[in-house]
C-alpha positions, 0 to 999 in steps of 0.5 A: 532463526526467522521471525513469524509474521502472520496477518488476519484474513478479512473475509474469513477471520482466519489467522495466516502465515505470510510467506516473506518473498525474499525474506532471508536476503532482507533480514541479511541486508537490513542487519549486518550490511547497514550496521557494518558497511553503510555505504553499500546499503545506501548504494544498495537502495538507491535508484539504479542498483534498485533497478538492475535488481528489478531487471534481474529479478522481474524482467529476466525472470518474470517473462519466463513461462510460468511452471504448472506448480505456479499456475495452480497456485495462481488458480488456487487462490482465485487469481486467475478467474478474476482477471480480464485476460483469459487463462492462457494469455497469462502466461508469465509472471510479469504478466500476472503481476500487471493484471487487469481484473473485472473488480465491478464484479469482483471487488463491489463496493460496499452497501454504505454509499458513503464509505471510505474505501480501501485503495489496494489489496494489501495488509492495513493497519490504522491508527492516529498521529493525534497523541505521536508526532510518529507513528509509534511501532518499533521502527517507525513508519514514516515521519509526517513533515519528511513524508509529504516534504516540503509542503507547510501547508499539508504538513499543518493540515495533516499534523495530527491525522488518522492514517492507514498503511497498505502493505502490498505484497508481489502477488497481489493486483498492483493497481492503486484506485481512489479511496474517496470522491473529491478534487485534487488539489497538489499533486507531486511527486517526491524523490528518495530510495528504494527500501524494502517493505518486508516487515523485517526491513521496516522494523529495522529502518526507522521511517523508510516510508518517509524516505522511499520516492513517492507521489502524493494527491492531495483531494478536497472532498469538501466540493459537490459529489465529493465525500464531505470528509475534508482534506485526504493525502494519497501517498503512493511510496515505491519500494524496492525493485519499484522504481516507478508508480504510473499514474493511471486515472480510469472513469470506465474500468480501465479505458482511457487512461488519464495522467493525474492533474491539479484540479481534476474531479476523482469519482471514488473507487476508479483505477488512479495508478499502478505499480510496477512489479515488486512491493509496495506500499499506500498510505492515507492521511486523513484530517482528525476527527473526519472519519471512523475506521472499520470495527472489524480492522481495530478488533483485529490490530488489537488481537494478542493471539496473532504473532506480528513483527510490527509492535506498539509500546510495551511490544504488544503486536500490531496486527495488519488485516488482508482487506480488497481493494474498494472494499469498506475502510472507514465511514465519515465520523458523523454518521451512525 
């Protein structure tokens, strides 16, 4: 029997049913194929399986034409009014999965100008390695020191940070944009697998986001025109069928697209990268003490009337919240 995952809406406050995309596959290799043959999981979540997967599952069969029953599901639920391409240009999958989307109308930032923003429209859940050298749920997330690598500095920069997860699921917009205003000061890129970001599969496997491949920004916003909020780590960890995250920094919407670089000033809340197609995952770590996270989004991850696989101790539930991308995740901590 499958597990219920449900999740709180922002805007609405409405408690939802997440429809696992593949879910029973997940559950089947997370379970008996890494417990009974762990080679072929290994073999299975590496680079190139990953990839002939994603060519299967997206190329070959995301470039079909979409079905009536999916593109009224797609004008359901806003997708399509939202975007830059008319309608009818978007006619397959992959093309919906890669879409533009007019996000100055849209996704406006928030009335505080000194907002921390959300990168992504994604499922977040927040929290403080303060107390846990581990973010502490059944099947840890990540391990600090193995999630940003070989990096003594960032590892003691960063060693008891305040962080968010963003859990990105196929149907959402895949661009990442910039959560804060500052200077990059490393970026890198980190080799791993592909593990899943199924709910199931992240429970099963302990820290698999510190073992996916992923790219990390490392910003100072201690600069001028920066948010004043010190040091902020970007991780951008690929999952399953990803195999790639293109960096695509934008000042005016999404012209003129620019690789990231050591030393470049990021305004906040612009297009930074995209995904390709599958799910994926963000995560922030920011310098203790530095910012105050969104009341509404650590009322709903401490709500028990809400059925979640992911748990703290004693398993009481840890609720993700479906917050948009620019919209307000955390203030500086100074401010009233």
């Amino acid at each position: 029997m499958q597990q219920l995952h449900q999740y709180i809406e922002r805007h609405s406050g409405r408690i939802c049913d997440e429809q696992l995309i593949g879910d029973p596959l997940i559950q089947w290799l997370y379970h008996p194929i890494r417990e009974k043959a762990p080679q072929l999981f290994q073999l299975l979540i590496s680079a190139r399986p990953s990839a002939l997967l994603s060519w299967w599952h997206y190329s070959r069969m995301l470039n079909g034409r979409l079905s009536t029953k999916t593109r009224a599901l797609l004008a359901s639920g806003g997708v399509m009014i939202e975007c830059l391409e008319p309608p009818e240009r978007l006619n397959t999958a992959r093309k919906v999965f890669e879409r533009q989307i007019r996000y100055w109308v849209y996704r406006p930032l928030p009335k505080e100008k000194e907002a921390i923003l959300s990168p992504a429209d994604a499922k977040a859940l927040v929290g403080s390695l303060s107390n846990h050298p581990y973010l502490e749920i059944k099947g840890h997330f990540f391990d600090l020191p193995e999630l940003l690598g070989n990096r003594p500095l960032w590892r003691e920069s960063f060693a008891f940070a305040d962080f968010t997860v963003f859990r990105l699921t196929p149907e959402k917009y895949h661009y990442n944009h910039t959560p804060v205003a500052g200077r990059v000061v490393d970026f890198y890129q980190i080799e791993g697998t592909f593990h899943s970001c199924n709910p199931g599969a992240i429970v099963a496997e302990v820290t698999p986001y510190s073992k996916n491949r992923r790219v990390v920004t490392i910003i100072d916003t201690d600069v001028p025109d920066g948010s004043g909020i010190g040091l902020v780590a970007m991780i951008e960890v690929v999952a399953m069928m990803i195999g790639e995250i293109e960096q695509f920094y934008c000042e005016d919407q999404y012209h003129a697209p620019q690789p990231i670089k050591i030393g470049m000033f990021l305004r906040k809340g612009v297009p930074k990268s995209r995904y390709r197609p599958g799910s994926s995952t963000d995560i922030l770590l920011f310098q203790p003490g530095r910012v105050r996270f969104a009341d509404d989004l650590i009322r709903n991850q401490q709500r028990s009337d809400v059925r979640s696989r992911f748990t703290s101790g004693f398993k009481k539930p840890l609720v993700e919240t479906d917050i948009q991308v620019r919209s307000l995740l955390a203030l500086p901590a100074e401010t009233d």
